[in-house]
Every structure is written in structure tokens, then in C-alpha cells.
N, C-alpha and C positions, 0 to 999 in steps of 0.2 A: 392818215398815212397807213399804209398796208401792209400788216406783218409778211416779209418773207415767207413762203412756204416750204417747210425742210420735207428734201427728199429722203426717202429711204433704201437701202437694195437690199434685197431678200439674200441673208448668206444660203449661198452651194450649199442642197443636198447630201450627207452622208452616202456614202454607197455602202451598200449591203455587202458580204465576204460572196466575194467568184462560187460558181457551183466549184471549181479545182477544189478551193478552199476547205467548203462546207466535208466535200468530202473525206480530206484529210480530217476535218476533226471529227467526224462520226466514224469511220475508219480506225481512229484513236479509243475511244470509246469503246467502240467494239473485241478492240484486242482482250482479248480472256485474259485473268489472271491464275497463272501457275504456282507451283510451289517453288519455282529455281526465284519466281520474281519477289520469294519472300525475303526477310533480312534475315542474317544468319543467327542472329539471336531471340531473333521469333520460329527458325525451325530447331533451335536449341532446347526452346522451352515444349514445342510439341515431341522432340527427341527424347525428357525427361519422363514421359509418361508412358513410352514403350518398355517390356521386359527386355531382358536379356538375348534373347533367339532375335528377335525383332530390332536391335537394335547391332547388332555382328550382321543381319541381311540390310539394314540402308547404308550402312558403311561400306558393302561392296557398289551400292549401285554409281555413284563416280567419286572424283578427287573431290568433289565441293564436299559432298556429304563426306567424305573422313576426313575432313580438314574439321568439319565441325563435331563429330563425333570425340575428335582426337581432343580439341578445344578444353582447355584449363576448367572453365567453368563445368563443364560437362564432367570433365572426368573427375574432378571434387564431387560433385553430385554423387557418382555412382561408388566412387572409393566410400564415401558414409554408407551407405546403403551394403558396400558388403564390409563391415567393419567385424558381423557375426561371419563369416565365414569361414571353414575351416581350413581352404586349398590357401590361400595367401594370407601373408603378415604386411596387412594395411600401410606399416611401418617401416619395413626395410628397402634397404637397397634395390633388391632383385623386383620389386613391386613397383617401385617408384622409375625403372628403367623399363619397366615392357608397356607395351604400345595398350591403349585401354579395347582396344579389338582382341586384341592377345590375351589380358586379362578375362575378357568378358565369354570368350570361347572354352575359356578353362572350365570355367564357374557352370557354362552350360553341360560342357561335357559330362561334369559332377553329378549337376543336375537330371541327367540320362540316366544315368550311372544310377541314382539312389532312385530312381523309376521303377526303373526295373525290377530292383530291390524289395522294394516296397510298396511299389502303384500296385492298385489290385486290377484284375483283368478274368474276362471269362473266357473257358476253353471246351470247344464244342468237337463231341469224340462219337466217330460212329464205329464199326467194325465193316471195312471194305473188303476185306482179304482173307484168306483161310492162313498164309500165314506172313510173312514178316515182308514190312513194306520198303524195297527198295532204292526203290528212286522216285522223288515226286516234282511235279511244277504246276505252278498257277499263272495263270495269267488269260485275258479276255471272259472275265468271272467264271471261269470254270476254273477244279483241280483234276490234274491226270497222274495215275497211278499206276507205275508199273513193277511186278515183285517176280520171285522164282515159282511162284503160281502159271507164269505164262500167260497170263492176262494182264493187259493196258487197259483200263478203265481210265474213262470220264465222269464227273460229280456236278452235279450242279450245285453251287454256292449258299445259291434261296432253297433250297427243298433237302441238299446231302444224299439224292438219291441218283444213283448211277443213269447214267444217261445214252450213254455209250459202251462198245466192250470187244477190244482188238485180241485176237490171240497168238502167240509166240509161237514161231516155229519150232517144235521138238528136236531139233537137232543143235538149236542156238539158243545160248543163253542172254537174257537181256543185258546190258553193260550199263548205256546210255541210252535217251530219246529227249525232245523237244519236237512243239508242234506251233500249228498258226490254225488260221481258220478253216483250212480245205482238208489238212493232211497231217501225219505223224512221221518224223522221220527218225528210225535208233540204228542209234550199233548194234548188232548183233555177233559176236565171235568177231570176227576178221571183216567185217559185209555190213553195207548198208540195207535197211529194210525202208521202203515208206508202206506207210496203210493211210488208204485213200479214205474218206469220211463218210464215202457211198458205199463200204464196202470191200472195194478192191483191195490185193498188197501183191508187192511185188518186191524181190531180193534180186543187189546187184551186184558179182561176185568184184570185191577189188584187183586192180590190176596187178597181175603177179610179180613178185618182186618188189612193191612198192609201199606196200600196207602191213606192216609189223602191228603186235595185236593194239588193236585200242581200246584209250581205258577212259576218254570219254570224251563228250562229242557238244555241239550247240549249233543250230540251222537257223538261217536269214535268206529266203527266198530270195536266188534262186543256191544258193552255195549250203552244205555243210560243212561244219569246221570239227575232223578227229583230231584229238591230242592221243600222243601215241608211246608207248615204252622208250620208244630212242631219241626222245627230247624234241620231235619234231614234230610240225601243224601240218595235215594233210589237208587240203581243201579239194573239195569235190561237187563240180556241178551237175545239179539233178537232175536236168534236163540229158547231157548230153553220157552223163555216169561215166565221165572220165573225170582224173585228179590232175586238176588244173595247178598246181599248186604245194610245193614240199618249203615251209618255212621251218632254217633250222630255231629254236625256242631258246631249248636247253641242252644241258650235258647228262641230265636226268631222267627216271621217265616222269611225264607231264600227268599230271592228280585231276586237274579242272580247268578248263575254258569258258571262259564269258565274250560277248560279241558288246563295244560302245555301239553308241548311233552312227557313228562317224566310220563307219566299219575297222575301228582296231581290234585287234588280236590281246586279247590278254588272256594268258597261261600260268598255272601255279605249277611245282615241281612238287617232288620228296626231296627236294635240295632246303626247301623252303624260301626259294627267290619268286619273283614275279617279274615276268617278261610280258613288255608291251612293246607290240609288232606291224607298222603299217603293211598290209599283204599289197597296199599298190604299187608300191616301192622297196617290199622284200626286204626290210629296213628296221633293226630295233630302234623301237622311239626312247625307252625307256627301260630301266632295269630296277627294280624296289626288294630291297632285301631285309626278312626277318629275323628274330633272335631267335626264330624258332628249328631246331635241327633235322625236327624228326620232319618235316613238311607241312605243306598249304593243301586243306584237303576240298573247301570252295571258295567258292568268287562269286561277290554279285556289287553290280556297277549299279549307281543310280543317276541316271543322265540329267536331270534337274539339279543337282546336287555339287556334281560333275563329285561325289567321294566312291570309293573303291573298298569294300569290305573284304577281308577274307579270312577263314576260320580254318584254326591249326590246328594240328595232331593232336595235341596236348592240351585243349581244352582255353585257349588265345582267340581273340579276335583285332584286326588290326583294320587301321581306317585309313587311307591316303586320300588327301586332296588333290585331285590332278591339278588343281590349276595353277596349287604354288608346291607342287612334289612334297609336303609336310607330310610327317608321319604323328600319327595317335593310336596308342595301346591301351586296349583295354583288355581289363583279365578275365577269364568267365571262371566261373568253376569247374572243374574237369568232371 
């Protein structure tokens, strides 16, 4: 008798994944990982090893990062850590309610503060002038220097040796100047001067009736900006050497002007306020006021920073942050 023969059937194949497929998951693979894709308590622990400066700048960079900055754990961390300090009591009320960004600004600013103080630093002294210097600025690594010598010199930074050498009209005394890379433009008396970097100068007389004296001035190609005794910003383009431009400031006469990137007007008086001015819209944006009576005698903006410095009559220097209007005093010695 004849065994049966058992059939078989070969099971189906697998099928491989679609190229669609393949792609999606190499696609996957490929995505980089960021620091947003970290967890919050693993950029917690890399947030516990920055200083103080370093950790007041990730906190502004969005909401994730100060949610985790602001974080219970974190801010025990850093409360032990300044337990030595001398600006807050670890302990109180008033410490336990301000924000740990708040805290950590204080502590920095302290720590400027006792810099200055105490940080050592070298200071490199030539003799430029026959006699007292001025008005100076730097920028594009050179320094320019201009006194009641009648001479506008240029420095070079690497060497300290003059470079350059513009001279004052005898009939006008220097006030103000600012310069860029082709040309010098100052006050002079009542009048704009430029001197050309080949050489040339030229004086162009203000239009009568409209230029009361000024006491001091800042150029952004193609416009300068005079502050002037009657509380107002004259602006005048160099090209065309008319004044395009009367914004009223103050009720004071105006001490110093600084130019943002963003083209605002900022102006200190002898009232001691600070007036911030869009000229494109003729518009105060802003108005910042000091304890100080006797006046703001300069301004200097720092555009990365977005803070606003200005140093008083009396020996003060005051900091504003444009971006949340805060005010910080610090005292110099007179």
C-alpha cells in the first residue's frame, strides 16, 4: 500500500518596506538633535554650570529658557551658592519674592562694581597735544583728538603715533566733531565744518535765523545731529547743507547726543532728563529722568546690549535698559 504524498505550499514572501518608506525612516535619523529637543532637566543641569552673566543672557533668549532658569530646582541651587553675599539676605521676604533673573542681575551688577574697584588694569599715556584735550572718540581702531590747539588729530591704536592732522579755523573754536571713514564733520561756533581725509575742508554757514549756538553734535551719513541751547535737535544733510529738520528735545539747553542703529535721537539736558526721539515721525518715544539736578553731561548707547549709559555733573553714572525701561545707578566718585 502506498503512503499518501503530503503536499506543501511555500508561505508568501515578506515584502521589503516601499522606497516612500525607507525614506521616511532615514529622513528620521537624519533630523539633528538641538538643544530645544533636550529635557528640561537635562538643560537644567547644563544651566547649573554657567556663571552669573551667562545665565541673566539664556534666560532672555525665550519663555522655555526662563521657565527653566526661574525653576524651583535651579533657583535653590543658586540661592546656596550666594548664601556669602553681601547685596541680599538669603533669608527674607524681599529675596524669596524677586524673580531669580532679578536676583542674579543684582549680584552681577555688584560684581562690576567691585571690578572696577579692585580689578587691576593697564593704562597707556602718550602726550598728543601742547595742551588740554578736549573732545575725543574712537571707533574703526583709531582715536581722534580734538583741543583749543586747533588741531584734529588721528592715532593709531597699534603704534600711538599720529596718523593724521586736520586744522581749525582761527576764527572758530572747536565745540563738537565725529567722523567715519572718508571724512570729519564738527561744530564749529554756529557752522558746520567737514574735512575731507584727502585733504580738502569746507565750512557751511547755518541758515539764518534757525541755528542758535551749539553745544554739541553726532553724524550718521548722510545727516548731522546739533543739540542746541534752546532744547532743540537740528538735523542737517551734508549733501544738500540745508536743515532738514528742528525736533523740539527739551525746555533746557541739550549737554549731549547719541545716534541708536535704529536712527533714534537720544539727548541729555542741564535739566538732567533724557529725551528719546524718532526724527521719522517727530515723536518722543521716550522720556528717562535722573536724581541728578545739576545735568547729563554724556550718552553712550550700546546696540548689542540694547543699555544706555550716561554720566552726570556730579560725578553719577546711570544705566537704562531700553528694552524693559529699568533704571540702574551706580555712583562714581566725583
Amino acid at each position: 500500500m502506498s503512503k499518501r504524498q503530503r503536499s506543501f505550499t511555500a508561505a508568501p514572501a515578506k515584502k521589503g518596506p516601499s522606497p516612500a518608506t525607507v525614506g521616511q525612516i532615514n529622513k528620521g535619523r537624519e533630523t539633528p538633535t538641538t538643544v530645544l529637543s533636550l529635557d528640561s532637566d537635562i538643560v537644567g543641569i547644563i544651566f547649573a554650570f554657567l556663571d552669573m552673566f551667562d545665565l541673566v543672557r539664556c534666560s532672555l533668549v525665550c519663555k522655555h529658557w526662563n521657565a527653566i532658569v526661574e525653576s524651583r530646582s535651579l533657583r535653590e541651587f543658586y540661592e546656596r551658592k550666594m548664601k556669602n553675599s553681601s547685596i541680599f539676605d538669603a533669608g527674607s521676604s524681599e529675596f524669596t519674592k524677586m524673580p531669580l533673573r532679578a536676583i542674579l542681575r543684582e549680584v552681577a551688577l555688584e560684581q562690576h562694581k567691585l571690578a572696577l574697584q579692585c580689578g587691576g588694569f593697564y593704562v597707556d599715556q602718550w602726550k598728543g597735544h601742547s595742551t588740554r584735550v578736549a573732545q575725543c572718540r574712537m571707533k574703526m581702531g583709531m582715536l581722534v583728538t580734538g583741543v583749543g590747539d586747533k588741531v584734529i588729530r588721528f592715532w593709531s591704536l597699534d603704534s600711538y603715533k599720529c596718523i593724521e592732522e586736520h586744522s581749525v579755523p582761527d576764527m572758530f573754536s572747536l565745540i563738537d566733531f565725529d567722523f567715519d571713514d572718508s571724512k570729519i564733520v564738527g561744530l564749529i561756533g554756529s557752522h558746520l565744518c567737514i574735512w575731507r581725509r584727502n585733504g580738502k575742508r569746507s565750512i557751511f554757514p547755518s541758515p539764518e535765523g534757525k541755528f542758535v549756538k551749539g553745544s554739541c553734535m553726532r553724524y550718521f551719513d548722510p545727516e548731522a545731529v546739533v543739540g542746541c541751547d534752546d532744547g532743540a535737535i537740528r538735523v542737517f544733510d551734508m549733501y544738500s547743507r540745508r536743515c532738514s529738520q528742528i525736533i523740539r528735545m527739551h525746555y533746557a539747553p541739550i549737554t549731549c547726543v547719541c545716534l541708536s542703529e535704529n536712527q533714534l535721537i537720544v539727548s541729555g539736558s542741564t535739566s538732567g532728563n533724557i529725551t528719546i526721539s524718532d526724527p521719522s515721525s517727530v515723536q518722543q518715544v521716550a522720556t528717562l529722568r535722573s536724581s541728578d539736578a545739576r545735568g547729563i553731561r554724556t550718552l553712550c548707547f550700546n546696540p548689542s546690549s540694547q543699555l544706555l549709559f550716561a554720566g552726570s555733573a556730579v560725578g553719577f553714572t546711570y544705566c537704562w535698559d531700553l528694552r524693559y525701561a529699568s533704571n540702574r545707578v551706580i555712583k562714581v566718585s566725583p
